[in-house]
Backbone bond lengths (Angstrom), bond angles and torsions (degrees), N, CA, C in turn:
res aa  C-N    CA-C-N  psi(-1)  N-CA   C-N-CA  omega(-1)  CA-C   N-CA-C  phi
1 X - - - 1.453 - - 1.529 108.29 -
2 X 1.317 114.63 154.49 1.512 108.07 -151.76 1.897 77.46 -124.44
3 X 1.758 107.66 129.98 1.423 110.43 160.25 1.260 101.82 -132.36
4 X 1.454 105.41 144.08 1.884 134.64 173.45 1.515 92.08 -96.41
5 X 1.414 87.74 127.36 1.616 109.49 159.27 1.719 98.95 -73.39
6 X 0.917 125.06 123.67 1.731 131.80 146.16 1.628 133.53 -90.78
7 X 1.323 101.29 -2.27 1.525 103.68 -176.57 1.469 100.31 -175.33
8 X 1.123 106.50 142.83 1.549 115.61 174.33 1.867 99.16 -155.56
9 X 1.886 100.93 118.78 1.109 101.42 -158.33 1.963 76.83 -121.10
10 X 1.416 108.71 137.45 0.857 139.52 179.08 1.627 124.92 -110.58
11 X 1.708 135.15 108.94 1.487 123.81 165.20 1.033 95.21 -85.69
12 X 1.724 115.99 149.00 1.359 134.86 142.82 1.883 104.80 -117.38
13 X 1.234 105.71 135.61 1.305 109.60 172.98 1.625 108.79 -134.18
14 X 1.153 108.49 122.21 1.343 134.38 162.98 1.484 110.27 -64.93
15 X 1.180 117.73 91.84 1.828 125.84 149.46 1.497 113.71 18.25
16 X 1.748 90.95 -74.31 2.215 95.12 -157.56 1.496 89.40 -98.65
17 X 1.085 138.27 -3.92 1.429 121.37 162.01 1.688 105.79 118.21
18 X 1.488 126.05 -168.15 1.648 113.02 176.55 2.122 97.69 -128.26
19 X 1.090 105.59 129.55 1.491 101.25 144.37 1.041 117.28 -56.50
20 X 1.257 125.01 138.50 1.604 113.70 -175.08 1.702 91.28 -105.99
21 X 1.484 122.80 -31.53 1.437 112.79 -158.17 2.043 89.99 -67.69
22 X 1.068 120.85 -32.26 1.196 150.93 -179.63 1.781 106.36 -36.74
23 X 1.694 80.94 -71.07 1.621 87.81 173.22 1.261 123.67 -46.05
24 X 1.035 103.73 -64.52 1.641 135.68 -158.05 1.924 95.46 -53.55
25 X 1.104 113.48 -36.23 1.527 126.68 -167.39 1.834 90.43 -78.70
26 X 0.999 109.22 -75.74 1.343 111.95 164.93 1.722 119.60 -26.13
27 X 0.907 125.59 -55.16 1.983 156.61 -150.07 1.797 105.98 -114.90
28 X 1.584 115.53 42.31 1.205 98.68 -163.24 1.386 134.32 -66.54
29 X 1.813 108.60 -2.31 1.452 122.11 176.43 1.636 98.95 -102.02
30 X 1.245 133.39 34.80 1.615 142.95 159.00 1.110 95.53 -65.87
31 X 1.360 136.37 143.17 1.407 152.47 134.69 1.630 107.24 -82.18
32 X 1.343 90.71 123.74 1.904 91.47 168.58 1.757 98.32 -157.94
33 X 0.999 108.59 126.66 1.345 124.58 174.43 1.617 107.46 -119.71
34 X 1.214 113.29 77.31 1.307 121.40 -167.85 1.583 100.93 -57.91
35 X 1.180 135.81 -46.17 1.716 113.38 175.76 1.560 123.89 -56.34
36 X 1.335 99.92 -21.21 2.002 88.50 173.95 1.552 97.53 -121.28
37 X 1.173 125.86 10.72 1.517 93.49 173.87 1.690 95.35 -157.67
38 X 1.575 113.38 123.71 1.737 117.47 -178.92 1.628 126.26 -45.79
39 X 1.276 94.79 -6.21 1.750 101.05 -168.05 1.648 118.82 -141.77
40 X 1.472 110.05 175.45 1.256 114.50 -178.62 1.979 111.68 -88.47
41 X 1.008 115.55 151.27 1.398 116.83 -178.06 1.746 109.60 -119.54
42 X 1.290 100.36 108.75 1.889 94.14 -176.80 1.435 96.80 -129.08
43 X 1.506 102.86 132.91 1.424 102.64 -175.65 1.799 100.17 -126.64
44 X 1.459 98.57 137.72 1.408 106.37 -168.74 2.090 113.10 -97.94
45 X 1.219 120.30 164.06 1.268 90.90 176.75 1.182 113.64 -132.98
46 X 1.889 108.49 8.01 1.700 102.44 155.04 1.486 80.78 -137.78
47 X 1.371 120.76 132.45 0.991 139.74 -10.44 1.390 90.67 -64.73
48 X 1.568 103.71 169.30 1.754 99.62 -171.25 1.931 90.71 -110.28
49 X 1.133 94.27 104.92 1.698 101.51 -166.30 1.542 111.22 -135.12
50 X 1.193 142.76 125.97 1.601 132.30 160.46 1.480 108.70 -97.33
51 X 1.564 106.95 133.49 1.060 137.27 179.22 1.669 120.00 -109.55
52 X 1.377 108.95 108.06 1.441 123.77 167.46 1.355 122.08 -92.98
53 X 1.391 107.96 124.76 1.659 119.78 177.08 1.197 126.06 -116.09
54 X 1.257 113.61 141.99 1.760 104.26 -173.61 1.804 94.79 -136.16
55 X 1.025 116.55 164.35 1.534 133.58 173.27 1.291 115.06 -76.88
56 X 1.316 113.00 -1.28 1.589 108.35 175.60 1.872 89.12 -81.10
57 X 1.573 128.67 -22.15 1.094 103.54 178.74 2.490 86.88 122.60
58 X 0.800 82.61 -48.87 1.945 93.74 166.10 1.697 126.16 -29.71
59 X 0.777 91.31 80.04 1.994 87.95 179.90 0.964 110.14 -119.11
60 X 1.926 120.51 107.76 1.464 133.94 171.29 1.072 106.04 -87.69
61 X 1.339 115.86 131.05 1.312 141.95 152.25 1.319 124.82 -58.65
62 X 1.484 122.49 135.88 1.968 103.11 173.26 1.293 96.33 -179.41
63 X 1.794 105.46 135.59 1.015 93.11 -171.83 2.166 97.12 145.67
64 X 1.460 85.39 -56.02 1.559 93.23 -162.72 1.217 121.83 -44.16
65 X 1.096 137.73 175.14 2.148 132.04 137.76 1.100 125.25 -84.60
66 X 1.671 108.07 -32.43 1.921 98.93 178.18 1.803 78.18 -131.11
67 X 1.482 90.93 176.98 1.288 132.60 -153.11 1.846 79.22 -85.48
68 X 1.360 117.12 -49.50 1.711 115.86 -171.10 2.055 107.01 -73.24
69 X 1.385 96.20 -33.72 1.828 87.67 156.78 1.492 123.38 -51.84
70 X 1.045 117.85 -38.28 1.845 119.10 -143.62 2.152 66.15 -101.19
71 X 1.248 121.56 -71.64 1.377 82.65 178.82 1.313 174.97 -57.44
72 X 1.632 87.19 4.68 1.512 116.61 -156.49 1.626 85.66 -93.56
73 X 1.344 102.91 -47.53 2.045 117.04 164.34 1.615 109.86 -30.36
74 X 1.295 103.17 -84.23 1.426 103.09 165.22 1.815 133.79 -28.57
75 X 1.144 117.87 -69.74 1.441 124.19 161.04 1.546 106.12 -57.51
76 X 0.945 146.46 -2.64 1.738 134.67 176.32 1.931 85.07 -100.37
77 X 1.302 117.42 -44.45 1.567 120.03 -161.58 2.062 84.26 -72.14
78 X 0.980 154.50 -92.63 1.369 150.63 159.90 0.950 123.30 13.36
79 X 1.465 130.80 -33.13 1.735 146.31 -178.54 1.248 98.37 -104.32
80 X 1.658 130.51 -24.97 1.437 110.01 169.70 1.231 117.19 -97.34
81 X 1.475 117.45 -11.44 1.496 106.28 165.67 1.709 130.77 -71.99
82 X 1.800 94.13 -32.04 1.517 83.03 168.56 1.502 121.00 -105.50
83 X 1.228 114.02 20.69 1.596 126.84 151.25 1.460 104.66 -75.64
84 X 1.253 148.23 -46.58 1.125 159.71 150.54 1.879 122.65 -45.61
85 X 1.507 98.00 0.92 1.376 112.01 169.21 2.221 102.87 62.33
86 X 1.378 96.88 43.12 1.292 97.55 163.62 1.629 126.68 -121.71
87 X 1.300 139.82 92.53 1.506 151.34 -147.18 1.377 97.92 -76.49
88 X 1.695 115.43 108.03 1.460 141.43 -151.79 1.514 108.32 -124.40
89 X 1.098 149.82 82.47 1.526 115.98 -176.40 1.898 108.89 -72.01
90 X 1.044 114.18 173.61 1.224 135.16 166.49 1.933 112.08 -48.84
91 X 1.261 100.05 99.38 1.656 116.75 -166.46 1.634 102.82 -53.78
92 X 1.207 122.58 179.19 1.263 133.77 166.34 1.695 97.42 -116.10
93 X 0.963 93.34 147.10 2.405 104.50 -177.09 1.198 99.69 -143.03
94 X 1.064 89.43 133.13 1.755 115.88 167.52 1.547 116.12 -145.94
95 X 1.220 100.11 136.03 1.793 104.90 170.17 1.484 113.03 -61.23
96 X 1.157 110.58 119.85 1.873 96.83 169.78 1.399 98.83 -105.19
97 X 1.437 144.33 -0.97 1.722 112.95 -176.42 1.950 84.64 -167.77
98 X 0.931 109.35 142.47 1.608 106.09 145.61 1.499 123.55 -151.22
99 X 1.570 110.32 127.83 1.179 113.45 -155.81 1.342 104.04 -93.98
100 X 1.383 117.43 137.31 1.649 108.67 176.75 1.405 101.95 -155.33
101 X 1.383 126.81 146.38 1.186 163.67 156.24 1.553 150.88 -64.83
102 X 1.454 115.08 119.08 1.434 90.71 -155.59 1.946 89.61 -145.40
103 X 1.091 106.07 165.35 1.745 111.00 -179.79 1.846 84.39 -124.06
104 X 1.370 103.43 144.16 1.488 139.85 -138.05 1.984 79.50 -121.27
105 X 1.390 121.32 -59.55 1.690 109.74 170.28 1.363 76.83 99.15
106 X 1.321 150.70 72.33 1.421 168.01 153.03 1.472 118.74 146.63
107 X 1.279 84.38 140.38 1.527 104.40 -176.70 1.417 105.95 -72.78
108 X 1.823 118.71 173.67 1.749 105.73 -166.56 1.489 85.62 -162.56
109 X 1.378 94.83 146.40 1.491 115.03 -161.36 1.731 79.22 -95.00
110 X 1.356 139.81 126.26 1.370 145.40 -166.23 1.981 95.10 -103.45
111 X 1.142 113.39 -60.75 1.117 110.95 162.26 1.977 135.87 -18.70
112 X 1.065 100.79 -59.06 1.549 135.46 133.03 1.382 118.57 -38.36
113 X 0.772 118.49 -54.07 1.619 115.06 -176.59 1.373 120.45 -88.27
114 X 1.645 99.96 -43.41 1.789 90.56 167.93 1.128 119.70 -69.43
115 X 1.782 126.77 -29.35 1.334 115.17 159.23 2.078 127.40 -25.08
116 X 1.650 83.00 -86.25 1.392 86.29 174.58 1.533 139.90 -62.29
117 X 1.452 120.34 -10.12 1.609 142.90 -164.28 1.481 89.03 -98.62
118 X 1.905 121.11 -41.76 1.407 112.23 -141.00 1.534 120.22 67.91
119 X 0.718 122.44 28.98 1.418 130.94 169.85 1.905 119.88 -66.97
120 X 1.206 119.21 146.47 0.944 114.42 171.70 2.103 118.09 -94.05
121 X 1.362 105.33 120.87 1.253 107.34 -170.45 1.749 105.44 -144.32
122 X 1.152 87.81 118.32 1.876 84.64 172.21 1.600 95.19 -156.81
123 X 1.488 102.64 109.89 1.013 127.55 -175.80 1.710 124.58 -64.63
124 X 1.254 98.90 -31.16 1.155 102.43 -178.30 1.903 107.26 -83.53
125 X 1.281 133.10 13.71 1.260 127.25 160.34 2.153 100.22 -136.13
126 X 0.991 118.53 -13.31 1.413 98.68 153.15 1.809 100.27 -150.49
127 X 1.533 106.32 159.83 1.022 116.28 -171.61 1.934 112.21 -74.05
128 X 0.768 102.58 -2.56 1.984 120.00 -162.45 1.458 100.09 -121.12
129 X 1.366 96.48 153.07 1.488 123.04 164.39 1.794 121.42 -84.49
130 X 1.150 130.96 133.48 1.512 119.88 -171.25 2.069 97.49 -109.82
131 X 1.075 96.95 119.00 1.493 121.49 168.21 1.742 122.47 -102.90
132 X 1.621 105.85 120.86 1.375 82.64 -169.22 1.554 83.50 -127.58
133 X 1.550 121.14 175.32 0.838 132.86 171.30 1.446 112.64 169.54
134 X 1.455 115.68 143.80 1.824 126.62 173.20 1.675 85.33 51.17
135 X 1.212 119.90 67.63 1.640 113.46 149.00 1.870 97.24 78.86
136 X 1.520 126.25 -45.12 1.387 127.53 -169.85 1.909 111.26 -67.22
137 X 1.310 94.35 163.04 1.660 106.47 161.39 1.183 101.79 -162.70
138 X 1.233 84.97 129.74 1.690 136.28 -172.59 1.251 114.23 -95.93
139 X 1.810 141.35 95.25 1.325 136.15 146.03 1.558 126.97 -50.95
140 X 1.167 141.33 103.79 1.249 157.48 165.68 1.360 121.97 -73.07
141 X 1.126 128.57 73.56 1.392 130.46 173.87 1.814 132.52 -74.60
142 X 1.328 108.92 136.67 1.480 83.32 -173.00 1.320 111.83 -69.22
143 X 1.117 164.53 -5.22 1.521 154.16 138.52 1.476 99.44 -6.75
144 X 1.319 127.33 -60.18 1.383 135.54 -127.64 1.352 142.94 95.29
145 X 1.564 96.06 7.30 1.600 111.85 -163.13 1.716 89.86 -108.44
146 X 1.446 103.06 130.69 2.082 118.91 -168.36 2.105 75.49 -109.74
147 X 1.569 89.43 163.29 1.850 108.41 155.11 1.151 86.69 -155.95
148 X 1.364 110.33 139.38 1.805 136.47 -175.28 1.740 78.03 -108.12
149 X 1.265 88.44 162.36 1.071 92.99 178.05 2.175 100.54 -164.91
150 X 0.737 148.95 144.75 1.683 138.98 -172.02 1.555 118.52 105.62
151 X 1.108 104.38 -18.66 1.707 129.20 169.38 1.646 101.61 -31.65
152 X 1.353 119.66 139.23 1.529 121.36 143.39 1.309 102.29 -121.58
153 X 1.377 144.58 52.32 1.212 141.36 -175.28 1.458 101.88 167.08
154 X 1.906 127.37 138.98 0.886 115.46 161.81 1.505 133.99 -69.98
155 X 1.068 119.56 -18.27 1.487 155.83 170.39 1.585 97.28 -45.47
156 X 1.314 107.59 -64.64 1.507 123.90 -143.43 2.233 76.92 -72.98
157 X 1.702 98.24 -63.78 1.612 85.00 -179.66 1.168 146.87 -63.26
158 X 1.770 128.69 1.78 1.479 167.82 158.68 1.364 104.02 -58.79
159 X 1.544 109.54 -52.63 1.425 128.99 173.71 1.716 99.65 -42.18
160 X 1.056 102.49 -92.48 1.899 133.06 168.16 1.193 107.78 -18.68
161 X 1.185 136.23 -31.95 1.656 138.21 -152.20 1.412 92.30 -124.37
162 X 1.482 114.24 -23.32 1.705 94.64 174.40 1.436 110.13 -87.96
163 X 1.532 90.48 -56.87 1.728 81.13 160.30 1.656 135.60 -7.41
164 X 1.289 92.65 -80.35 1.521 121.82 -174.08 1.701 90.06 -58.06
165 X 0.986 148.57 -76.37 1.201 145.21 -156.96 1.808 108.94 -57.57
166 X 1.095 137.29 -52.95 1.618 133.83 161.26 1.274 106.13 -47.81
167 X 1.554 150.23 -34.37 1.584 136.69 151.89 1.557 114.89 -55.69
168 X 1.429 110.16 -49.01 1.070 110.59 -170.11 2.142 121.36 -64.07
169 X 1.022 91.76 -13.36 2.029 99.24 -170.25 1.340 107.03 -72.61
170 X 1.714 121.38 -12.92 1.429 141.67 155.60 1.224 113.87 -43.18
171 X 1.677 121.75 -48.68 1.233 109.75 174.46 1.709 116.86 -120.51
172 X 1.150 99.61 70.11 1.835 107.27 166.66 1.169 103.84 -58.95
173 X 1.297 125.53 135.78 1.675 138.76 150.55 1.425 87.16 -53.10
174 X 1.413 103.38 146.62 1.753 134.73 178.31 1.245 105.98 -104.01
175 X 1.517 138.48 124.83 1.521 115.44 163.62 1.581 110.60 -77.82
């Protein structure tokens, strides 16, 4: 079964925290409108990634496909801050979620499925079924097309989607 990563959201947090007026001087295409929003907004366009910063020192990543994009983001954002005369140490990163996507190769009567799964499905405010399990949630569409989404590993969401797919062949749409 073939799954697309669609998102790989990455924290890096810096120790002593960020100047933001700091950044921003450094980062001169940052958007930050400090009355409606706590942080700086820098959006890159290879890797094609947006980067949120806050002064607690917090910079989410989002945006990437692999886990080595969103870091490569990070370390390019690190060389322009202290090229930009801003004193950064070496962040800590961690994956917090990666969302990825996969087509199932049959369509699924959802109706049907939330019956027997218990699933939550009400069509008339989203088109999908919500599947949760081990920390993940899972959109189920009748197409056949799932997005995991809660992942810190692609592995861990491959896991989830196979899973989910040997319950799921129970309810094929019938023509």
């Amino acid at each position: 079964m073939t799954i697309a990563i669609e998102n790989v959201i990455l924290l890096a947090t810096f120790p002593h925290g960020l100047e933001l007026d700091a950044v921003a001087a450094a980062l001169p295409t940052a958007k930050w409108q400090s009355g409606k929003f706590p942080g700086l907004v820098y959006e890159f366009a290879r890797p094609a990634v947006t980067l949120l910063m806050f002064s607690s020192g917090k910079i989410i990543c989002t945006g990437a496909k692999s886990r080595d994009e969103a870091e490569r983001a990070i370390r390019k954002l690190v060389e322009m801050l202290r090229t930009g005369g801003v004193a950064v140490e070496e962040p800590e990163i961690s994956v917090e979620n990666i969302v990825v996507s996969s087509e199932l190769g049959f369509s699924l009567n959802l109706e049907r499925l939330a019956a027997s799964m218990g699933l939550v499905y009400e069509p008339e405010r989203f088109p999908g079924a919500v599947y949760k399990s081990k920390g993940k949630t899972v959109l189920i569409f009748p197409s056949g097309r799932i997005v995991c989404m809660g992942s810190k590993s692609e592995k861990e969401a491959r896991e989830i989607v196979e899973e989910l797919r040997a319950s799921l062949s129970s309810c094929r749409e019938t023509a």
